[in-house]
ZADO-1210 file (C-alpha; in nm, 4 decimals, padded with zeros to 6 digits):
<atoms>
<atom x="05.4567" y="-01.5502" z="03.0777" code="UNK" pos="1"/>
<atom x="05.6564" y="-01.8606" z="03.0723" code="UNK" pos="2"/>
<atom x="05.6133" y="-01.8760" z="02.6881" code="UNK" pos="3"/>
<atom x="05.7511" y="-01.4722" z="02.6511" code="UNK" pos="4"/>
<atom x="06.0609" y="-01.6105" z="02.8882" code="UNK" pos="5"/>
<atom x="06.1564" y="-01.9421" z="02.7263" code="UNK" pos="6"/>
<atom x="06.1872" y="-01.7497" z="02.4085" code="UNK" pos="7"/>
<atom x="06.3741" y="-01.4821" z="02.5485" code="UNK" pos="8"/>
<atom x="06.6137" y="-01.7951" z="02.7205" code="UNK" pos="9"/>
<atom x="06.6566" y="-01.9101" z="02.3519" code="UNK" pos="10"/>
<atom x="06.7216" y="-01.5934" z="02.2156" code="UNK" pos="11"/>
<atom x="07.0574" y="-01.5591" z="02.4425" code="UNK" pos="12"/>
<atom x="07.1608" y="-01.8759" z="02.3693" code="UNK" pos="13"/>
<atom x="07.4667" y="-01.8914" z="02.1413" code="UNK" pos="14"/>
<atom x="07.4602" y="-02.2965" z="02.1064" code="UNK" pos="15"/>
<atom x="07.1137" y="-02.2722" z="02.0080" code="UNK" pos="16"/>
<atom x="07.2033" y="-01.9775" z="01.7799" code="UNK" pos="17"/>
<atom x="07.4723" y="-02.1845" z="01.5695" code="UNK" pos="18"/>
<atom x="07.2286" y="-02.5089" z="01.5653" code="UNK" pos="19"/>
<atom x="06.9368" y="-02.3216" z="01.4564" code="UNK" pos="20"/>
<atom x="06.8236" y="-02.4259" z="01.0732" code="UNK" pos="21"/>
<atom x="06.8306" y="-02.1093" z="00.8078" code="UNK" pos="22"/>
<atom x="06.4750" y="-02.0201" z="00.7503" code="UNK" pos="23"/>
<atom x="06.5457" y="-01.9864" z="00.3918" code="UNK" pos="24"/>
<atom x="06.4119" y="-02.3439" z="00.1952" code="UNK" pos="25"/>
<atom x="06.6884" y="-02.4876" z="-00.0489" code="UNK" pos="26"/>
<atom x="06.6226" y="-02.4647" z="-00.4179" code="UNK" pos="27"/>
<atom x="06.8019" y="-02.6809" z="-00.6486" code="UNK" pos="28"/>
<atom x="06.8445" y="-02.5155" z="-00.9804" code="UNK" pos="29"/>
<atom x="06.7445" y="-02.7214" z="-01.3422" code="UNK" pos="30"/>
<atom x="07.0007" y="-02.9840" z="-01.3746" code="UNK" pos="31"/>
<atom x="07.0752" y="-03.2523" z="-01.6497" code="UNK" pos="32"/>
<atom x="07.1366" y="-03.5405" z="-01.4760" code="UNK" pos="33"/>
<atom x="07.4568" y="-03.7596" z="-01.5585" code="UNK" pos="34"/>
<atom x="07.4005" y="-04.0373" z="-01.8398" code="UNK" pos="35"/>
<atom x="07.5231" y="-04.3965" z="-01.7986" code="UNK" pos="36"/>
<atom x="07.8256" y="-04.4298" z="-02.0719" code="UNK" pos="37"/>
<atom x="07.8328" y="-04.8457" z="-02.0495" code="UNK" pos="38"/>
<atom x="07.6221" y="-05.1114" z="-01.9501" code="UNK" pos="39"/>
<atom x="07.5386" y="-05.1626" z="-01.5756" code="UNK" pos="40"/>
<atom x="07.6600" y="-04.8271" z="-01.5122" code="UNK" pos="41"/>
<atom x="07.3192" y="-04.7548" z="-01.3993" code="UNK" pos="42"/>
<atom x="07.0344" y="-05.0386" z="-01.3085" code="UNK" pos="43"/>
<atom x="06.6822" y="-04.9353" z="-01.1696" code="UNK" pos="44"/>
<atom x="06.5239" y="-05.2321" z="-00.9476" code="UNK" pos="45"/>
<atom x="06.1859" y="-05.2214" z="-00.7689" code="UNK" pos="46"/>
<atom x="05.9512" y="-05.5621" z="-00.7156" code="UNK" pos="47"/>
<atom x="05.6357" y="-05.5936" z="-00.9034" code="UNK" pos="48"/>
<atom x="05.3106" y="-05.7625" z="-00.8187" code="UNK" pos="49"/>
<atom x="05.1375" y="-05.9098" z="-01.0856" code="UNK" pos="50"/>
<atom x="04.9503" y="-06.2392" z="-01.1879" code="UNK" pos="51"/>
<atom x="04.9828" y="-06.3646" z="-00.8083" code="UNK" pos="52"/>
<atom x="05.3347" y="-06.3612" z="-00.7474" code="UNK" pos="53"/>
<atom x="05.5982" y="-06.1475" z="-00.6655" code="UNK" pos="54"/>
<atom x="05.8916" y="-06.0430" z="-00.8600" code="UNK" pos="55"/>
<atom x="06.2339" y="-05.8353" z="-00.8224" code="UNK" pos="56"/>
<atom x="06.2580" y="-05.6694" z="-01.1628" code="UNK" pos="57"/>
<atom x="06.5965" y="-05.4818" z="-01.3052" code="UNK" pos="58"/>
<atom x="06.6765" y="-05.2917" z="-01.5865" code="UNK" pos="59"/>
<atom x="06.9588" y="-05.1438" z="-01.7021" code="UNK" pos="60"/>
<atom x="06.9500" y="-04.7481" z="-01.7986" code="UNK" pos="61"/>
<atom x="07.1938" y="-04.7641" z="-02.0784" code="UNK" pos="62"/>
<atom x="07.1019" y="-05.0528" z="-02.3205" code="UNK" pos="63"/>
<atom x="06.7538" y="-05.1553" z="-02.1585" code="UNK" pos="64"/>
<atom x="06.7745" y="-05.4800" z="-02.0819" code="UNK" pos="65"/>
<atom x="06.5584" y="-05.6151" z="-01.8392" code="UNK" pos="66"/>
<atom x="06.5906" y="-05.8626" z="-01.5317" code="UNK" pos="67"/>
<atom x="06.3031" y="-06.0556" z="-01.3604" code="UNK" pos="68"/>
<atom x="06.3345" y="-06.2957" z="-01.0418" code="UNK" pos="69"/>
<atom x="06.1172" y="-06.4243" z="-00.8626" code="UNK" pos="70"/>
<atom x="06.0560" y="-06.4394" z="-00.4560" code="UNK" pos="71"/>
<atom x="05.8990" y="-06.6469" z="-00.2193" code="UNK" pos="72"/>
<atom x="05.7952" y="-06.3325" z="00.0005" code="UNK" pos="73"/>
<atom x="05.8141" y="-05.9867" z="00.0509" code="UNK" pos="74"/>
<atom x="06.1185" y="-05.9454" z="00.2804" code="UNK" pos="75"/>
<atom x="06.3979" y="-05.8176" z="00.2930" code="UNK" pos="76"/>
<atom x="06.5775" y="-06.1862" z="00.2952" code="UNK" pos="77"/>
<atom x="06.4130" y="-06.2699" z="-00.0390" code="UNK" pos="78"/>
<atom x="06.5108" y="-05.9327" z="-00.1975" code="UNK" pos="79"/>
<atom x="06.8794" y="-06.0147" z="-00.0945" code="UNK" pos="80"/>
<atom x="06.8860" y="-06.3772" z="-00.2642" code="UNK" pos="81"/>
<atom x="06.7119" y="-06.1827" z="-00.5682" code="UNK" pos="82"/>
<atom x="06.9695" y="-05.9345" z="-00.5783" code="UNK" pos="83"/>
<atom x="07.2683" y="-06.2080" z="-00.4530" code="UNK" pos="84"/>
<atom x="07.1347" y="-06.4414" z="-00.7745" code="UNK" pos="85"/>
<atom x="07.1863" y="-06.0873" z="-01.0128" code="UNK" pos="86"/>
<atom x="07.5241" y="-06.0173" z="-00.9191" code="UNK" pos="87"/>
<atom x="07.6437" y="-06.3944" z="-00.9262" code="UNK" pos="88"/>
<atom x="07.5402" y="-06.4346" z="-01.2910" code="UNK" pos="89"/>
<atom x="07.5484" y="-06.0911" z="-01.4697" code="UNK" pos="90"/>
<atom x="07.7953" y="-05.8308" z="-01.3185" code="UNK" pos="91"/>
<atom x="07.7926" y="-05.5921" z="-01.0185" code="UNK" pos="92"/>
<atom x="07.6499" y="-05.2509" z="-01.1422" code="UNK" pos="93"/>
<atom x="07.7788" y="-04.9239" z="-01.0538" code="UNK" pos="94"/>
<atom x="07.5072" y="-04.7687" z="-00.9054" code="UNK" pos="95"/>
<atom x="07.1819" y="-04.9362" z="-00.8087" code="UNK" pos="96"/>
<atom x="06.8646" y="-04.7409" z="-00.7991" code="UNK" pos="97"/>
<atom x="06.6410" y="-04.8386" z="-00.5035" code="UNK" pos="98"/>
<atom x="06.3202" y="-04.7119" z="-00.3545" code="UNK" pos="99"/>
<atom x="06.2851" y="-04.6154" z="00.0495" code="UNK" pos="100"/>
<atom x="06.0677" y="-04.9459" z="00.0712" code="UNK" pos="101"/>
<atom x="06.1423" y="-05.1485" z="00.3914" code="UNK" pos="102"/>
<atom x="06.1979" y="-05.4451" z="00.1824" code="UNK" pos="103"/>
<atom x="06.4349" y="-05.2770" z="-00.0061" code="UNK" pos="104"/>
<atom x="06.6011" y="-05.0197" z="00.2660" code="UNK" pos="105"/>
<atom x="06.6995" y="-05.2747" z="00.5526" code="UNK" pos="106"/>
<atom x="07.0352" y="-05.3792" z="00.6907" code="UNK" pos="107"/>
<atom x="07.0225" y="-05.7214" z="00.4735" code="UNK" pos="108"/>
<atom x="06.9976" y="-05.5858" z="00.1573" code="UNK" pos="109"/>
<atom x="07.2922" y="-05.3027" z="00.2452" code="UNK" pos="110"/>
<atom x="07.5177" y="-05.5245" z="00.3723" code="UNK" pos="111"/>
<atom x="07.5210" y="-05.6915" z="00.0436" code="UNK" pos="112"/>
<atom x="07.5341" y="-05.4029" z="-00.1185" code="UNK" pos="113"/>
<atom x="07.8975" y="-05.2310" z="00.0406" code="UNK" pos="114"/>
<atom x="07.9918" y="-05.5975" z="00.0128" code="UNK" pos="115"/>
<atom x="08.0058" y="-05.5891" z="-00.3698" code="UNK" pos="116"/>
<atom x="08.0746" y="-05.1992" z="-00.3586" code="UNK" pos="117"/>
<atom x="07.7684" y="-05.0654" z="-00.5510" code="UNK" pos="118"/>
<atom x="07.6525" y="-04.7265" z="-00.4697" code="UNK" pos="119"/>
<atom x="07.2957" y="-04.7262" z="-00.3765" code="UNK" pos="120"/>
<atom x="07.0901" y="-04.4613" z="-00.5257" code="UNK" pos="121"/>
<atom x="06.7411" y="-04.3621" z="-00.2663" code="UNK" pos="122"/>
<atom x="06.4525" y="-04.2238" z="-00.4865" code="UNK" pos="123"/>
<atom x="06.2061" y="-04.0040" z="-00.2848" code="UNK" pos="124"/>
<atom x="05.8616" y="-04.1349" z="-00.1454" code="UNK" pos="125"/>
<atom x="05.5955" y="-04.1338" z="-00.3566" code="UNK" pos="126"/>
<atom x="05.5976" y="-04.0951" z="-00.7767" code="UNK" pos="127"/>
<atom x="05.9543" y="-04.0619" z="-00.8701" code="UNK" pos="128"/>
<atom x="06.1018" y="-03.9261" z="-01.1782" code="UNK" pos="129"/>
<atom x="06.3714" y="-04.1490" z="-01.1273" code="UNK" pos="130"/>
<atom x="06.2268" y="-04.4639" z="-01.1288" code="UNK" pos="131"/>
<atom x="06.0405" y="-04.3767" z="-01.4844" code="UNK" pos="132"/>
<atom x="06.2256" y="-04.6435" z="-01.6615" code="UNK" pos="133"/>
<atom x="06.1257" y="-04.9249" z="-01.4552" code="UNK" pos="134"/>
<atom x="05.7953" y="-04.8393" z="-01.4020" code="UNK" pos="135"/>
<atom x="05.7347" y="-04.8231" z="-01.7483" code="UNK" pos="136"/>
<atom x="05.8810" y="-05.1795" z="-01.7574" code="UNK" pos="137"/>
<atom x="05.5877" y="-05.2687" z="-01.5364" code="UNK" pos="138"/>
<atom x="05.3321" y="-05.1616" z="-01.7420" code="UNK" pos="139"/>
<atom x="05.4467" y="-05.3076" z="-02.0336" code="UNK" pos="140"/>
<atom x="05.5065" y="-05.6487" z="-01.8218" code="UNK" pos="141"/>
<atom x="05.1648" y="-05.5986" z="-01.7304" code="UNK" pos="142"/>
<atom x="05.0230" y="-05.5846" z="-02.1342" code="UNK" pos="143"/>
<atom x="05.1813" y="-05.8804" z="-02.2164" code="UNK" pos="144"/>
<atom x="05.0622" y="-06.0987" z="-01.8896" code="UNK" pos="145"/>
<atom x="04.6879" y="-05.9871" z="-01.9655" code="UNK" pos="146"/>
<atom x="04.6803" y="-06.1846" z="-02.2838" code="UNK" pos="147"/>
<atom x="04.5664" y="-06.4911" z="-02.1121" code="UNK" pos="148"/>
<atom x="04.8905" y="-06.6694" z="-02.0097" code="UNK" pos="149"/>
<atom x="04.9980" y="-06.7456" z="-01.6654" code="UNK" pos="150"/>
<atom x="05.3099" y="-06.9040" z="-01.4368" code="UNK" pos="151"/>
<atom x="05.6840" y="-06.8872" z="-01.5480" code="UNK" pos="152"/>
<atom x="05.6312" y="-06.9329" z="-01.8917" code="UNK" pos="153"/>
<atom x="05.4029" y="-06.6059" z="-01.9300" code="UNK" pos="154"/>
<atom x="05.7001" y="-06.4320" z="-01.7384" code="UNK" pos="155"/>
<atom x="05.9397" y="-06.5893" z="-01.9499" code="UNK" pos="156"/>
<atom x="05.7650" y="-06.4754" z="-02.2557" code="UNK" pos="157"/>
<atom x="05.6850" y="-06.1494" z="-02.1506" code="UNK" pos="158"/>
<atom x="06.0503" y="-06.0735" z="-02.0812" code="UNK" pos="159"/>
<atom x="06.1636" y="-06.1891" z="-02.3850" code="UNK" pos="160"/>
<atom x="05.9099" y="-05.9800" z="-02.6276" code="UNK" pos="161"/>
<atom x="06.0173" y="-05.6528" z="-02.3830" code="UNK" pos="162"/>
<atom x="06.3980" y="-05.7444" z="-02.4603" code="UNK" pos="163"/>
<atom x="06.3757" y="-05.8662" z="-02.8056" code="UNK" pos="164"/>
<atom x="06.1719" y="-05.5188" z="-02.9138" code="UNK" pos="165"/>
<atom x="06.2885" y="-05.1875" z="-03.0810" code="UNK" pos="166"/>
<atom x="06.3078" y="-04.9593" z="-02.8039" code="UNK" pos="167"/>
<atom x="06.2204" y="-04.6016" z="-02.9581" code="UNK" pos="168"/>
<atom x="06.4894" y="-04.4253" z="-02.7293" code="UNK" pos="169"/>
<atom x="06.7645" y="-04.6561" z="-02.8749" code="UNK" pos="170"/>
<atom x="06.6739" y="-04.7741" z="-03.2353" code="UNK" pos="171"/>
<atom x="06.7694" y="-05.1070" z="-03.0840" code="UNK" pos="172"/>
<atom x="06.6231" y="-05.3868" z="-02.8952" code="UNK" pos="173"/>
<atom x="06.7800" y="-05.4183" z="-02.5241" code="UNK" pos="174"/>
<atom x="06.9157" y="-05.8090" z="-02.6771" code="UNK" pos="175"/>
<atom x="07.1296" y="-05.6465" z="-02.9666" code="UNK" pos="176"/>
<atom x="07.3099" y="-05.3832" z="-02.7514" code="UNK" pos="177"/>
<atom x="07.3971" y="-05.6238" z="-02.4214" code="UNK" pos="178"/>
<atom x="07.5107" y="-05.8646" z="-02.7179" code="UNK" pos="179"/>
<atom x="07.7328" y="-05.5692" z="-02.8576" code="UNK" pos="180"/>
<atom x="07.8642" y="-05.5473" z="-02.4957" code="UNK" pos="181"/>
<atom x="07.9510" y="-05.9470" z="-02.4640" code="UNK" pos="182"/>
<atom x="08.0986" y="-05.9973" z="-02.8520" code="UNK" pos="183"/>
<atom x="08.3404" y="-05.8424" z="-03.0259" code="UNK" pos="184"/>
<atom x="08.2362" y="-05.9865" z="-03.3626" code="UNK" pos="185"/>
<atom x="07.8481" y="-05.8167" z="-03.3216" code="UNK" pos="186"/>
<atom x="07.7303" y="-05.6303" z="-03.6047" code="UNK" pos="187"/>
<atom x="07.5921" y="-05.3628" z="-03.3868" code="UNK" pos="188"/>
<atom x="07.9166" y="-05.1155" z="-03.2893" code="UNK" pos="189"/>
<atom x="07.8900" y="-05.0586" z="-02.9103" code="UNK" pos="190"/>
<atom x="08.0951" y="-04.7582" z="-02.9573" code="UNK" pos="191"/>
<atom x="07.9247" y="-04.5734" z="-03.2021" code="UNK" pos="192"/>
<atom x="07.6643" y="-04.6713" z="-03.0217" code="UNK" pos="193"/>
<atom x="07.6836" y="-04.6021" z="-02.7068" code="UNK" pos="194"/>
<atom x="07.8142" y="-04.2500" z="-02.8438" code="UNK" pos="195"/>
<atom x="07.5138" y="-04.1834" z="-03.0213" code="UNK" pos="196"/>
<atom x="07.3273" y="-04.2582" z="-02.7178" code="UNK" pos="197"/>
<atom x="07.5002" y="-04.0807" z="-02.4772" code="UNK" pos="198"/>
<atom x="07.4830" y="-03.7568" z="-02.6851" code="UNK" pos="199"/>
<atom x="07.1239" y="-03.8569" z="-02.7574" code="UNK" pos="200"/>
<atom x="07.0591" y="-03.8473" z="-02.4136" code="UNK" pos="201"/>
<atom x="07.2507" y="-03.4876" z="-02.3314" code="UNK" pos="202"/>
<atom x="07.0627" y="-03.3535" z="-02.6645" code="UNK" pos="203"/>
<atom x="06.6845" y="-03.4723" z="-02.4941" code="UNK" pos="204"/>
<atom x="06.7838" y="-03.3981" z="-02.1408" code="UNK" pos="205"/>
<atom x="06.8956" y="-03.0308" z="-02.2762" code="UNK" pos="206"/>
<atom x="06.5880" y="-02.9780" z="-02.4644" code="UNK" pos="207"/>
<atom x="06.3646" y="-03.0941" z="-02.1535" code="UNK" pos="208"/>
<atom x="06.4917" y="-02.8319" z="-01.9263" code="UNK" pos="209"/>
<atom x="06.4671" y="-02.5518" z="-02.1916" code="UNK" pos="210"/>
<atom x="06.1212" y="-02.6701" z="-02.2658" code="UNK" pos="211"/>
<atom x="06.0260" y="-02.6593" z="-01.8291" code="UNK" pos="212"/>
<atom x="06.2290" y="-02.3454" z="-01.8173" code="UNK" pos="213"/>
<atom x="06.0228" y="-02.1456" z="-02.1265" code="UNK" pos="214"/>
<atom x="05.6978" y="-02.3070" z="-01.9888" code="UNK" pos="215"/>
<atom x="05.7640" y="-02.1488" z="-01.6346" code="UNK" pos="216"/>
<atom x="05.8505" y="-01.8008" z="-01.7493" code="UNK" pos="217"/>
<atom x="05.5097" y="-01.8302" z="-01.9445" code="UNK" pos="218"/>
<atom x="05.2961" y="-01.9242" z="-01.6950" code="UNK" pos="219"/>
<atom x="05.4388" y="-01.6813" z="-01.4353" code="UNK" pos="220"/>
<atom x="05.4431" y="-01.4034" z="-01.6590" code="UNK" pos="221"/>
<atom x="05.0544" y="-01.4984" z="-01.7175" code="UNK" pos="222"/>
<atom x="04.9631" y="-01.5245" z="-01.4126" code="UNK" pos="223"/>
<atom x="04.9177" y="-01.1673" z="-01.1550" code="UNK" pos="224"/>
<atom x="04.9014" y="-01.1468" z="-00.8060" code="UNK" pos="225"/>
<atom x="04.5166" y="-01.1981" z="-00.7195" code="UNK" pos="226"/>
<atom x="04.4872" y="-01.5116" z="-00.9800" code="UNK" pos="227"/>
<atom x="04.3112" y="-01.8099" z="-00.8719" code="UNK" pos="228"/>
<atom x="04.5287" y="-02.1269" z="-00.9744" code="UNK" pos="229"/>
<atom x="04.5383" y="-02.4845" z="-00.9065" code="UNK" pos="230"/>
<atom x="04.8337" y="-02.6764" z="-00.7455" code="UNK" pos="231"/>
<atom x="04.9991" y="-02.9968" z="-00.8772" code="UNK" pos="232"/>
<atom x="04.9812" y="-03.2307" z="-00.6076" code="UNK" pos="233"/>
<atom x="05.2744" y="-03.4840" z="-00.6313" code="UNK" pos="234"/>
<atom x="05.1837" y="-03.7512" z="-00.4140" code="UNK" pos="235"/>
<atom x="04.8691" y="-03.9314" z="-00.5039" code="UNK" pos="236"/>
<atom x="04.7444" y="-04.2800" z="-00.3059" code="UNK" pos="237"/>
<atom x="04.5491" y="-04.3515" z="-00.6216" code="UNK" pos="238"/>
<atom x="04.5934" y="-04.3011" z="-00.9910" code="UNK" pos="239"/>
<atom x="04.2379" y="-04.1863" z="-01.0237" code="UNK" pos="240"/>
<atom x="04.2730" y="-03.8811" z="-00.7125" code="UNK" pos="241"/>
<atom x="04.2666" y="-03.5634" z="-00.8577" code="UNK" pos="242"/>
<atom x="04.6344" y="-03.4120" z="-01.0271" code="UNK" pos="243"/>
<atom x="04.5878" y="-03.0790" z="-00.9117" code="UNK" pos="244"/>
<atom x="04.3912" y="-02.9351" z="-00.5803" code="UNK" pos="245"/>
<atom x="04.3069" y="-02.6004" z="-00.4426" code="UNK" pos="246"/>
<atom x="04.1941" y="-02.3174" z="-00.5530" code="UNK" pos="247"/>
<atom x="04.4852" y="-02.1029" z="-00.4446" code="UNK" pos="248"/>
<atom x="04.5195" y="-01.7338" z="-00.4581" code="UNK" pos="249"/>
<atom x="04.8100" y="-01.5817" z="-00.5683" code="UNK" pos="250"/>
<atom x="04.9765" y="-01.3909" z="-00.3091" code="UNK" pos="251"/>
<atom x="05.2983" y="-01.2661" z="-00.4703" code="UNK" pos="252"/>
<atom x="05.5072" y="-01.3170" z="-00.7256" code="UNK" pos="253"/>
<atom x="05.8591" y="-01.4375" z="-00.6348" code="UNK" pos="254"/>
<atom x="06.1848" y="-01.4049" z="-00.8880" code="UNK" pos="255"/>
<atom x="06.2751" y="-01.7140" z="-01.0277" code="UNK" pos="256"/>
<atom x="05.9604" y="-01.8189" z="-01.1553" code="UNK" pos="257"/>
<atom x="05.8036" y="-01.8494" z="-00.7521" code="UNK" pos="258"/>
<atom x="05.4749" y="-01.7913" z="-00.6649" code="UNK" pos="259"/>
<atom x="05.3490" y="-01.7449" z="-00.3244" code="UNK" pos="260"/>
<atom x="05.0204" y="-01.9185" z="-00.2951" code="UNK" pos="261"/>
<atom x="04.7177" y="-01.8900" z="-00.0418" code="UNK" pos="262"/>
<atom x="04.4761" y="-02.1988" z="00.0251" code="UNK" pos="263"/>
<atom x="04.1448" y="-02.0498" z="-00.0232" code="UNK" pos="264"/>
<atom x="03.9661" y="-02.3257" z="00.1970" code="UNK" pos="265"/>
<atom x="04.2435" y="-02.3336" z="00.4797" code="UNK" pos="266"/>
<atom x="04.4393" y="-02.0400" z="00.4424" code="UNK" pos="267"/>
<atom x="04.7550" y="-02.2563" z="00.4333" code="UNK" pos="268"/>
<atom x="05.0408" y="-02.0087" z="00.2167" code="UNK" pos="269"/>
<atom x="05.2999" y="-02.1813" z="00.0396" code="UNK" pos="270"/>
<atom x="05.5526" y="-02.0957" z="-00.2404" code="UNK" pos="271"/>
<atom x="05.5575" y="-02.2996" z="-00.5416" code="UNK" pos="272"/>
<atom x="05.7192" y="-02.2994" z="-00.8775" code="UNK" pos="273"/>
<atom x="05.5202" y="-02.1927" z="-01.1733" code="UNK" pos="274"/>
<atom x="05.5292" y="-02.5310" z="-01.3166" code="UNK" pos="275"/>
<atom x="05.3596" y="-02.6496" z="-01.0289" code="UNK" pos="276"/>
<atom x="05.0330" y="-02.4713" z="-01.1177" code="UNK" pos="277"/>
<atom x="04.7923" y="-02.4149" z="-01.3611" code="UNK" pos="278"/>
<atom x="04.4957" y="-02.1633" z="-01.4280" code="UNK" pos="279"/>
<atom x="04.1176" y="-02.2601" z="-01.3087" code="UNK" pos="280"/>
<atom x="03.9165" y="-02.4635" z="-01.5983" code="UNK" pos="281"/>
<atom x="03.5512" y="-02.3592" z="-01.6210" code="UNK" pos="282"/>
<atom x="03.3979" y="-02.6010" z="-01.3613" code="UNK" pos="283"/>
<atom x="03.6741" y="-02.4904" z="-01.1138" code="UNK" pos="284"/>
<atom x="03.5962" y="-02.1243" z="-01.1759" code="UNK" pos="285"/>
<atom x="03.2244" y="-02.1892" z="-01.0817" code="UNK" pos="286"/>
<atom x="03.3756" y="-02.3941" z="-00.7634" code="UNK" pos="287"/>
<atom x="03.5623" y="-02.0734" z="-00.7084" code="UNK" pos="288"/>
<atom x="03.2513" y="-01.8428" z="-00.7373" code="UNK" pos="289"/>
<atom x="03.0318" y="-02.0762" z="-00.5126" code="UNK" pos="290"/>
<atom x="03.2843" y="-02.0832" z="-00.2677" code="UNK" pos="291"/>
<atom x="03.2841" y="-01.7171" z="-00.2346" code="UNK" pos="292"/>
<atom x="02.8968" y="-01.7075" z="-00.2445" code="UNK" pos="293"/>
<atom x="02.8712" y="-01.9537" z="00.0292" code="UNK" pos="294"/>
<atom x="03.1169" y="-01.7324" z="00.2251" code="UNK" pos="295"/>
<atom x="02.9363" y="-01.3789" z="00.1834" code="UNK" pos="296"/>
<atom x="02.6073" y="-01.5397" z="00.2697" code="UNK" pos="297"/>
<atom x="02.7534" y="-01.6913" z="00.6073" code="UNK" pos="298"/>
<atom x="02.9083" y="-01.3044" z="00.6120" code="UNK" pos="299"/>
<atom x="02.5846" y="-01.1736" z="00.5562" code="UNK" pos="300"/>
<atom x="02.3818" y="-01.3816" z="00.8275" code="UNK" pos="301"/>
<atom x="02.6023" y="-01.2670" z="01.0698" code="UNK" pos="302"/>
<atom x="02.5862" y="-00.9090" z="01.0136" code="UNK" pos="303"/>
<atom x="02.2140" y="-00.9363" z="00.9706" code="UNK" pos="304"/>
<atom x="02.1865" y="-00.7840" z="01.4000" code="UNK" pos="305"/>
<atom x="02.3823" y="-00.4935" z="01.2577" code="UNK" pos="306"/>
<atom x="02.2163" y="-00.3962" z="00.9246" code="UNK" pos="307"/>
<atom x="02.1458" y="-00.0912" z="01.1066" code="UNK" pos="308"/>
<atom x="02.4733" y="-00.0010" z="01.1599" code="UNK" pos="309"/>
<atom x="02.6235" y="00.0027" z="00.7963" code="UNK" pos="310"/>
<atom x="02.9725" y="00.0365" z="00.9154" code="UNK" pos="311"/>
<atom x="02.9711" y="-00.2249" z="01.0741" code="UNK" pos="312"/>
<atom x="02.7906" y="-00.4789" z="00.7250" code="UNK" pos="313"/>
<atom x="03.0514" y="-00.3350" z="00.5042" code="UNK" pos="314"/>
<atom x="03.3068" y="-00.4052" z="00.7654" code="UNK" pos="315"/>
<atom x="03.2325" y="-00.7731" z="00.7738" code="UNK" pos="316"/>
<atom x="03.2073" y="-00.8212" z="00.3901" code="UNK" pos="317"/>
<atom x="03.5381" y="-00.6393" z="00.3011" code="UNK" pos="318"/>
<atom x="03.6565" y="-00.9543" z="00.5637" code="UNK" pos="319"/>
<atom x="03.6356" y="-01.1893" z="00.2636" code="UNK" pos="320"/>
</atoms>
């Protein structure tokens, strides 16, 4: 009773009205995303923990030149020297890339930040597609410091074979083009360049979403309502937890490459985009089947007072 009048109290409310969210979700449509046209435009920068010690690493999205400092400590206080010591002796980029860490997102390192006037850029929690760059930067950090040397000198080293390399996005090494960018006698020409990169960059970025978009119209033109698929989970806690979970059942097909999914284990019903699935390999299809088995039994144990009554059996198993 008080339930049916609280809701009837809210519906006559015109403040509550104009407040209330729209129960339709936002979708953002396919997007290439703006490309750096000079160096520093854009610089990624996320710490790293490897061999012991902690590090503020930066890298620049244009030429791909990476930065490396080290820290005493895991605080915001540290990352702020780090990031104080980058500005001092290299430039003040355009737009910084950060992560939602609270080393990184705290009222020390912002400060500094709308100090020197450099837009801050928050990637989303968990695996972000815009913090590919530096990431990859890690890994390859990490190669280099597994072949047996340690302390400043393995950094040192480490940083130098990442920005003295041929970068295969570039034809370049990371050295040649911030050199182009410093010198005006360089044999590398930072416009042509920086040209061919830029347009590089639109061509791949234009090719990627025509690629997603032909791959989604596939797989939701494969798939029919009644399908069993798999969904991609985005967040994983560990590189070696599963990609994709479920099963799901497809509920109903949705325009604009939707689908409208249905946990099989929990019932949960969600929509997702096509690319977000993918069908059942053979060892989930027997998961699938077993599941189902282990359901009609439980079905069939319960309607084992009523086998008399056939009604009643059939009832229970069209339940499923």
């Amino acid at each position: 009773m008080m339930t049916k009048m609280v809701a009837e109290e809210l519906a006559r409310c015109e403040v509550c009205a104009r407040a209330k969210y729209v129960r339709i979700p936002q979708e953002t449509p396919q997007m290439v995303t703006p490309t750096p046209e000079k160096s520093l435009d854009v610089v990624e920068a996320d710490l790293v923990f490897l061999g012991g010690a902690i590090r503020l690493t930066l890298i620049d999205r244009l030429t791909r030149f990476a930065y490396n400092y080290p820290l005493q400590a895991k605080t915001g206080k540290r990352v702020r020297e780090g990031l104080l010591l980058f500005l001092a002796t290299v430039d003040t980029p355009r737009t910084l890339v950060l992560d939602r860490g609270r080393e990184l997102d705290n009222f020390l390192v912002r400060s500094l930040l709308e100090e020197f006037r450099v837009k801050v850029h928050w990637t989303t929690p968990g695996p972000s597609r815009s913090h590919r760059m530096i990431e990859r930067l890690h890994g390859t950090l990490q190669e280099q410091l597994q072949r047996g040397m340690t302390g400043e000198e393995a950094w040192a080293r480490a940083l130098l074979a990442y920005n003295s390399s041929l970068h295969s996005a570039t034809g370049y090494t990371p050295l040649e083009l911030m050199r182009a960018w410093q010198r005006e006698d360089s044999p590398v020409s930072i416009e042509y360049v920086c040209g061919e990169l830029v347009d590089q960059d639109e061509r791949k970025k234009r090719d990627r979403v025509d690629r997603l978009n032909i791959k989604a119209a596939d797989r939701w033109n494969r798939v029919q309502a009644g399908d069993y698929v798999f969904v991609k989970k985005w967040y994983r806690r560990r590189k070696t937890d599963p990609r994709f979970v479920g099963p799901y059942i497809v509920d109903t097909k949705l325009p604009r490459f939707r689908l409208k999914v249905k946990c099989v284990e929990t019932g949960r019903v969600r929509v997702i985009h096509a690319n977000e699935s993918r069908p059942p390999r053979a060892r989930n299809v027997r998961r699938v089947l077993d599941w189902e088995d282990w359901i009609l039994s439980i079905l069939d144990f319960l309607a084992e007072p009523y086998n008399s009554i056939p009604y009643v059996h059939a009832g229970l198993r069209i339940m499923l």
